[in-house]
N, C-alpha and C positions, 0 to 999 in steps of 0.2 A: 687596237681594241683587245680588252682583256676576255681572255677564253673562260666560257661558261664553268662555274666551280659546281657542282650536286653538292662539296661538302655543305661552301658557305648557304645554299637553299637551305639546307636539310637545316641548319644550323639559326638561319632564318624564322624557319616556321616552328623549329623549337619554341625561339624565343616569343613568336607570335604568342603559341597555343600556350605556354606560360603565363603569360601577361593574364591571357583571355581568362584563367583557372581563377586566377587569383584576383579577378575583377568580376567572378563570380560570386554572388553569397551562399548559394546551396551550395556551392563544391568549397567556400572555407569553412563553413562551419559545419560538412559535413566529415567533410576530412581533421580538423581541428578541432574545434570546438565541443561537440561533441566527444568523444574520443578522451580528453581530456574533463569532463563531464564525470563520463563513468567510470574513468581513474579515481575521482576523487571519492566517487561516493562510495566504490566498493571498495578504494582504501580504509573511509573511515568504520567501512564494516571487516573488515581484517584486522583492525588494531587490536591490540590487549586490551582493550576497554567494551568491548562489543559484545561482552558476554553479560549477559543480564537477566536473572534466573527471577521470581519473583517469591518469595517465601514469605511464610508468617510465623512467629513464635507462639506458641501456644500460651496461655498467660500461668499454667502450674508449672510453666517449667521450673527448676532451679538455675537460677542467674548467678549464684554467688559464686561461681568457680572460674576458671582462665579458660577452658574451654568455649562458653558463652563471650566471652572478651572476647577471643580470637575470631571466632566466627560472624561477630556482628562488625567486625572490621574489614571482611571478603568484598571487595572490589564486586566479583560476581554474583551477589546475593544479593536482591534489593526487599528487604522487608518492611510490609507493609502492616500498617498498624488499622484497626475501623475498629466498628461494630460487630457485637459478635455473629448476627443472621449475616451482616454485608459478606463479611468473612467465608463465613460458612459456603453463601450462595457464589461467592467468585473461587470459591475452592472445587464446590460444585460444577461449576462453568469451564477450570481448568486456566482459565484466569489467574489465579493463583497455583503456583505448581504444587507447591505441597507445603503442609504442618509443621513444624519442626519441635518434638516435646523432648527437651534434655532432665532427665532424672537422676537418682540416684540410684546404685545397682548394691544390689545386695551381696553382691560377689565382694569379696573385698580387692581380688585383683584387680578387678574392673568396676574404678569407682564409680562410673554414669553408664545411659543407658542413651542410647539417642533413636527415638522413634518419630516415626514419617507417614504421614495421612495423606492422602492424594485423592485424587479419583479419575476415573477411565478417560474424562476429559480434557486429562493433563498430557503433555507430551510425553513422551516415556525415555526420550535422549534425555529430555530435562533433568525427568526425576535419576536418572542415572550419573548425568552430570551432578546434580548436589549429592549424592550419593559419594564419588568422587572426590569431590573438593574436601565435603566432611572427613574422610580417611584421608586425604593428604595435611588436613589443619592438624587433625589427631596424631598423628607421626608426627609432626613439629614439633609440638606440644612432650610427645613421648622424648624426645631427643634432647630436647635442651630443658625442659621444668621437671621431669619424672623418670629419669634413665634408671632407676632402681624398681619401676612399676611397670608389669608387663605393655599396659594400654591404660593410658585416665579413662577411654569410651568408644564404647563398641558402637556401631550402627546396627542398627535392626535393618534384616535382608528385607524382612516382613514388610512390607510396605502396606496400613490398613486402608481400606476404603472406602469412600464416602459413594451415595449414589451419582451417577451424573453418567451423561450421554458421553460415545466415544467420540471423540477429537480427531480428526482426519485431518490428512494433509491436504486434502481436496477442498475442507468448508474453507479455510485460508484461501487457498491458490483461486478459488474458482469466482469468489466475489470482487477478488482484485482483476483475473481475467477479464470479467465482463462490465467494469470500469471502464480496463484499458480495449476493449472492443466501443464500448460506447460513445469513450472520448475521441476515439482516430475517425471512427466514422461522423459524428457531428461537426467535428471540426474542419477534418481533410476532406471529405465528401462535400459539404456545404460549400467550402472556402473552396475548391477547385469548380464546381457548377456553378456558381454563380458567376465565378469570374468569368467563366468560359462563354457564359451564356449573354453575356455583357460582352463580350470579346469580339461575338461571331454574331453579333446583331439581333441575335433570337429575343433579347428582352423589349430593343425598339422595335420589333415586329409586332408582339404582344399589342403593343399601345396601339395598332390601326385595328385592336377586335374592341370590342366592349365590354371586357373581363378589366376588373379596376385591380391594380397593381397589388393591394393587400393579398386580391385572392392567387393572384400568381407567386405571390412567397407563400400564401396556405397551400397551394399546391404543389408545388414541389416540395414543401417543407414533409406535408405530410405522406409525400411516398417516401420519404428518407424515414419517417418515424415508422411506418408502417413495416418497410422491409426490414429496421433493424429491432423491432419490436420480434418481427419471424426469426431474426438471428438469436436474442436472446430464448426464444425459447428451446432453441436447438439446442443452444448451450447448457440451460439449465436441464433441458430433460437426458441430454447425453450423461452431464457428470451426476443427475440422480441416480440413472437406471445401469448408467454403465459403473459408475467410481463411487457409488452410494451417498453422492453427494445427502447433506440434510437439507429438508421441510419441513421443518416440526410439525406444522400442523397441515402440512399436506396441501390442498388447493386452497386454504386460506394463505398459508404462507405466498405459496406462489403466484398468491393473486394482490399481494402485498409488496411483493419482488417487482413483479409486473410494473405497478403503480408508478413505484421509486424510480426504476427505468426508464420511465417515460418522462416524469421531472426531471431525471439527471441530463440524458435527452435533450432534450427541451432547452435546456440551460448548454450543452457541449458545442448543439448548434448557435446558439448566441455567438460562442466563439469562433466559429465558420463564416457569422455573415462581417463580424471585427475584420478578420483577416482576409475576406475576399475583397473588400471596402480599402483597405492599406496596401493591399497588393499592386502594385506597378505592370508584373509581368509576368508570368505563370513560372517563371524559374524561380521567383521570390516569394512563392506560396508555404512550399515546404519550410525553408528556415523559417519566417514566421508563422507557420504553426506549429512547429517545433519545439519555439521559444515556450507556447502557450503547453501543450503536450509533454514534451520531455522531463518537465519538473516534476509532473505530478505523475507521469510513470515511475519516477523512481522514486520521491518521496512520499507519496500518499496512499502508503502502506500498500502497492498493488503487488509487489515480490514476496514483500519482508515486514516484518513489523518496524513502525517510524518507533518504537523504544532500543533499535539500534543505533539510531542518530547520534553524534552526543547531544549532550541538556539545549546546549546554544541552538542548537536546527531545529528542534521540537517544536516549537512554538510555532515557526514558518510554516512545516509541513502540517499542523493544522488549521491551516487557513487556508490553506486549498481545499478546494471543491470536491476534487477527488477523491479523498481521506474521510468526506464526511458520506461520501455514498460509498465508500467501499467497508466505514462504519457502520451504518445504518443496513446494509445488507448482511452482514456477518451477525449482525443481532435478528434479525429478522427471518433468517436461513435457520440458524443452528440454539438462540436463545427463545427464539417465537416469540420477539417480539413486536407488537403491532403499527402501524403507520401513526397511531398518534403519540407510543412511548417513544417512535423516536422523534418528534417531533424534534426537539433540539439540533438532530444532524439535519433535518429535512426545511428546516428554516433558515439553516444557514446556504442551501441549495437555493431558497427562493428568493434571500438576498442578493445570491451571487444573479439570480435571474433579472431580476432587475436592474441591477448593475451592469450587465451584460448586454439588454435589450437597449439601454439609457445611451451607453456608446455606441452602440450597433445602428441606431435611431442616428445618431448625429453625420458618422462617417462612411454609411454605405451607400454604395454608388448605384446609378440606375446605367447611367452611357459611359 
């Protein structure tokens, strides 16, 4: 009889507890899948192409020179052409980083003059980044077409400005935050109680009281809305009073915030009852809600603006849900504007809602 080995045990339950990982789905695709996810995404915002500054030409400028040539050929500038109020108002908004007016200089050493319109709305790395690029284009320019002339064009330090409210980093972050609070909780929260509640018999208990099945999803739907209705206002009063967040217009705004909250809501848990209905077994919650969550934390503008994307992902990340309430809030917060001007993101919110409830209606389980 061969004498007991510890190695080959040990060696044994290696190979077990392997097996078992990788006959997991939450542990491959947390370990995988994922992982290689935000490789990719926050590759494609690391590349030389991810700079993307927004400008407009002023229409006096003078075009006729190599300097206008060179700069409307910057990879990092995307000038945009409208109307002159659209202009105006998205230059206003900080939407547009800034102006760009190239003239002529009276100086004869310094044949052009290059001036810059912004306003307090605008990001101020921005406006120093074209500020930048324009002095490295201008030294090109000085090097190889005008080595005999001290500069073709000066930048103006002066930067003028228009009126418009200041641009924090907080009206960004903090509309994307409460997205992604609102998406983990309708989704994760939903799709983990119900299954549970299906699991451990509580739902076929229900059926021997006289409360009809609708009101037992109104009821626990609605303490899910209610507590996370208490979260967002935590949220929003922390980053107003602590981080200055904007309300333009104060309890209307936030009573318009509110609103959108509660549709978006509404709509995250649709995805909750998807996933607790597809679930097998409480280990296979998380990767499928994941699937449904992790896209749109990182494409639906809740970090970073989706004009990092390249052009090809654009379109995708907006058609998610996510994008169109974390739009619809950013206008609403810091533009004031109202539940019916955004009506365009908020209809796409209510399509997604019925879409949502349409499957949720067919695949969700009661035993």
């Amino acid at each position: 009889m061969r004498p007991y080995s510890q190695l080959t045990a040990m060696l044994a339950i290696t190979k077990a507890s392997l097996r078992s990982i990788f006959r997991s789905p939450s542990a491959v695709v947390f370990s995988f899948v994922f992982p290689l996810i935000f490789i990719l995404v926050f590759g494609f915002l690391s590349s030389g192409s991810n700079v993307n500054v927004k400008v407009v030409l002023d229409k006096r400028s003078d075009t006729a020179n190599a300097l206008y040539a060179a700069i409307k050929n910057i990879p990092g500038l995307s000038f945009v052409e409208g109307e002159e109020d659209k202009i105006k108002s998205e230059l206003a908004k900080g939407r547009i980083t800034t102006m760009l007016s190239i003239q002529k200089s009276a100086n004869a050493s310094t044949p052009y003059l290059i001036n810059l319109t912004s306003s307090e709305a605008a990001n101020p790395q921005n406006i120093q980044l074209v500020k930048s690029i324009l002095n490295s284009v201008i030294g090109k320019i000085n090097q190889t077409a005008f080595p005999n002339t001290p500069t073709i064009a000066v930048v103006n330090n002066t930067v003028q400005q228009v009126p418009g409210r200041i641009y924090r980093t907080i009206d960004f972050i903090l509309p994307g935050q409460m997205g992604f609070s609102l998406l983990s909780a309708g989704v994760f929260g939903v799709a983990f109680l119900f299954f549970n509640l299906r699991q451990q018999l509580v739902l076929k208990r229900f059926y021997a009281t006289p409360i009809r099945r609708l009101y037992i999803i109104l009821g626990e739907a609605l303490s899910r809305v209610v507590f996370q209705l208490i979260t967002a206002v935590v949220i929003i009063g922390i980053g107003h009073f602590a981080f200055k967040f904007t309300l333009v217009n104060g309890w209307v705004t936030f009573a318009s915030i509110m609103a959108l909250s509660f549709i978006a809501l509404i709509l995250f848990m649709g995805f909750g009852f998807i996933v607790s209905g597809v679930a097998k077994n409480e280990s296979s919650i998380p990767p499928l809600a994941n699937i449904i969550t992790l896209p749109q934390f990182l494409l639906a503008g809740t970090f970073f603006s989706i004009d990092n994307f390249p052009t090809w992902m654009q379109p995708f990340c907006r058609i998610l849900p996510l994008t169109h309430f974390n739009n619809a809030m950013r206008n609403i917060s810091f533009e004031g504007t109202g539940l019916l001007a955004a009506w365009p993101d908020i209809s796409i919110l209510i399509i997604w809602i019925i879409v949502v409830y349409a499957i949720a209606f067919k695949i969700f389980k009661w035993e």
